[in-house]
N, C-alpha and C positions, 0 to 999 in steps of 0.2 A: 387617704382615709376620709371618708365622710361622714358628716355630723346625722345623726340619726334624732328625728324629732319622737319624743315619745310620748304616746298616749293614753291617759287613763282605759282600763278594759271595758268599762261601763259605758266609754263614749261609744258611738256605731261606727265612727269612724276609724281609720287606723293607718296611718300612711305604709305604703307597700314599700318591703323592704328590699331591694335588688339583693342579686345572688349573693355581690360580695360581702354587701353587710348582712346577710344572712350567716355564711364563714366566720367571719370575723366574731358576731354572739355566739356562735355554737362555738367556735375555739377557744373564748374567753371562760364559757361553761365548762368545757371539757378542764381545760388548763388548771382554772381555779379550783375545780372538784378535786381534781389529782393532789394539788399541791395542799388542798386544806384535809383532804383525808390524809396525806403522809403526814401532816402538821400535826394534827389533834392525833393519831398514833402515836406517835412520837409524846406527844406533852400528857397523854393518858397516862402511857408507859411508866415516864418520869415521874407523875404523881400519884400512883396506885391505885388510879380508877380503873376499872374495868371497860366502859362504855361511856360514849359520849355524852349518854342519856343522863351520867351520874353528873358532868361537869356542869348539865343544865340544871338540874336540882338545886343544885349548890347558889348559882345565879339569882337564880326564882327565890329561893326560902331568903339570900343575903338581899335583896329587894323586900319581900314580902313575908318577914318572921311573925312565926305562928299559923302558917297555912297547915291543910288539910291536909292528907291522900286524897279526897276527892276533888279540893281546888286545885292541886297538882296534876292531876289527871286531865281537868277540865284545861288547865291552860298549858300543859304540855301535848294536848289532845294525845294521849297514849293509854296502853292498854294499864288498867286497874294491877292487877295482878302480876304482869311486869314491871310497874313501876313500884311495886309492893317491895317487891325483891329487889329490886336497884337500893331503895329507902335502907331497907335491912342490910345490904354492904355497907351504906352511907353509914347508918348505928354501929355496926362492927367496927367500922374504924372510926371512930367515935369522931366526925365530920357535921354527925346528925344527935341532936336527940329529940325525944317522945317526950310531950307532957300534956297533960291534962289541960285542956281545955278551960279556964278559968270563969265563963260564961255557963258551960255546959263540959261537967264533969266525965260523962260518959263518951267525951272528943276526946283525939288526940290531937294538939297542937305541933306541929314541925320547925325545928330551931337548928342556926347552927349554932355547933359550941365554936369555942375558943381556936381549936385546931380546924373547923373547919371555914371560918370567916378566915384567920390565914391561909388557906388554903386558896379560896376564892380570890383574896388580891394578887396571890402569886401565877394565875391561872389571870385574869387581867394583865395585870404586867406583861405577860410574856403573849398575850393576845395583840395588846399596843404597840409591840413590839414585832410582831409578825404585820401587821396592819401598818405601821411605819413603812417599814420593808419596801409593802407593795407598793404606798404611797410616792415612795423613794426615786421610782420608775416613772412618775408622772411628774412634765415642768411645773412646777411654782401656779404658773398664772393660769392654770388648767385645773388645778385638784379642785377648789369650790366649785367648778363646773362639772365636774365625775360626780362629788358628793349628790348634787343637786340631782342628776341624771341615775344615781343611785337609787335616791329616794322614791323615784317615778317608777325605774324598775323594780325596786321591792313593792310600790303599789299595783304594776301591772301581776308581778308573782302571787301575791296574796291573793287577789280576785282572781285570778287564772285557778289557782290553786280551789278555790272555794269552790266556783262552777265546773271545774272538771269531778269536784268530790259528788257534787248533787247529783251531774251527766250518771255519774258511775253506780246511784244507789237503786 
């Protein structure tokens, strides 16, 4: 197997990647998808969310209590009125609540209650524990070097991600 150098997407350069580490990311992609989609199915299930989308809410307001529907939208970049309806599951089972805006009365501020901050460690928990797992598979004196190599590829994904949205408007 070979070491793959990786390079920011902004740089012009980009070392070419021969076929077999071309394989090798595209099977790491494929594999991971598989196994995180039957994952988050599975751990959805078990906790009565409906959509993935609901696990992220949950994330974001236990970070960031008192956000908006419209901060939430901005930083889950998702549709308004999708995510309207997700929020109103989240309230149903009372995960979420609505209050007033304490600056500006006519806002709604987004909170979890009680059941749903438990919620969120339990949904953690079992996230460190699927992410263990995978770590489990990697020697010792290698995982700092994955993270690392991680970090680069979620910067390559992000910017790839940005300039294909602009390509496409």
């Amino acid at each position: 197997m070979t070491h793959i150098n990786y390079i920011p997407y902004n740089d012009t350069e980009v070392i070419p990647l021969n076929d077999a580490d071309k394989r090798t990311i595209r099977s790491f992609f494929q594999a991971f998808s598989r196994s995180y989609v039957a994952y988050n199915q599975q751990a959805r299930k078990r906790w009565g969310l409906s959509t993935a989308v609901q696990g992220h809410v949950l994330h974001v307001l236990y970070a960031e209590p008192g956000m908006s529907l419209m901060g939430l939208v901005d930083r889950l970049s998702m549709d308004k009125g999708f995510l309207s309806k997700q929020i109103q599951q989240l309230v149903q089972m009372n995960l979420i609540a609505r209050e007033a805006n304490p600056l500006d009365g006519r806002a709604i501020s987004l909170y979890l209650t009680d059941q749903g901050r438990e919620l969120k460690m339990q949904i953690d928990q079992s996230m460190e524990s699927y992410m263990n797992g995978i770590m489990a598979g990697v020697p010792l004196d290698k995982q700092a070097q994955l993270v690392e190599s991680l970090d680069w590829m979620l910067i390559g994904l992000q910017e790839t991600l940005v300039k294909q949205m602009e390509e496409l408007k």
